[in-house]
C-alpha positions, -999 to 999 in steps of 0.1 A, spaced: 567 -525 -286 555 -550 -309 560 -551 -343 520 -549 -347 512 -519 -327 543 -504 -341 531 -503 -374 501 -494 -359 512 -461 -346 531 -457 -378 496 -458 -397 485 -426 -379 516 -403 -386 509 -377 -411 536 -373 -439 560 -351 -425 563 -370 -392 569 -404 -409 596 -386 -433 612 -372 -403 613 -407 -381 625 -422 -416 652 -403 -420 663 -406 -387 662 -441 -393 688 -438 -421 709 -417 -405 712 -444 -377 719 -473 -402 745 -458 -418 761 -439 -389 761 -467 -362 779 -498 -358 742 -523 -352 740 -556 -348 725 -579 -375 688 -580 -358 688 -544 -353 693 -535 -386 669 -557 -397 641 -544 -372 653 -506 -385 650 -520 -424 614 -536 -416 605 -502 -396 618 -481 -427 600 -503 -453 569 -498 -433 571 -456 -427 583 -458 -472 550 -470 -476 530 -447 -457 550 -423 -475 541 -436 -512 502 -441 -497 499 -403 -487 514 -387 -515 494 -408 -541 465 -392 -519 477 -360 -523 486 -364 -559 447 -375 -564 434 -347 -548 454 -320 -570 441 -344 -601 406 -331 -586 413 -294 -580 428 -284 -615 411 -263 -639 414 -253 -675 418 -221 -688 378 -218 -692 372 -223 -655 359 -260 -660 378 -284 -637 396 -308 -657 414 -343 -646 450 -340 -656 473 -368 -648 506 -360 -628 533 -382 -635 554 -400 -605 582 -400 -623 589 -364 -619 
């Protein structure tokens, strides 16, 4: 598959699935004996599924943001730190 329509299909996983086909990503770098190009392909593939990742739980974080209220009832932006 190309490198286009792979991050293509990547684009559409939802969270949990591209955690899942990251780790198993990981596991395979660090438990296999790869050559050079492989690895690389696996790093580029890993980079992409991190950032789909970091995209969907900013999302997520923005829509909790939205949802909280204050002890009156009112809803009330509160900013969530991605440090944590």
């Amino acid at each position: 598959m190309s490198k286009k329509k792979q991050e293509d299909v990547n684009n559409d996983l939802d969270f949990e699935k591209a955690l899942h086909k990251l780790e198993g990503i990981v596991e395979s770098m660090e438990g296999e004996e790869l050559p050079l190009e492989m690895l690389l392909q696996k790093y580029e593939e890993g980079m992409n599924l991190t950032g789909i990742c970091q995209s969907k739980l900013v999302s997520a974080e923005q829509k909790i943001q939205k949802l909280e209220t204050d002890e009156k009832g009112a809803k009330v932006l509160k900013p969530v730190s991605l440090a944590d």
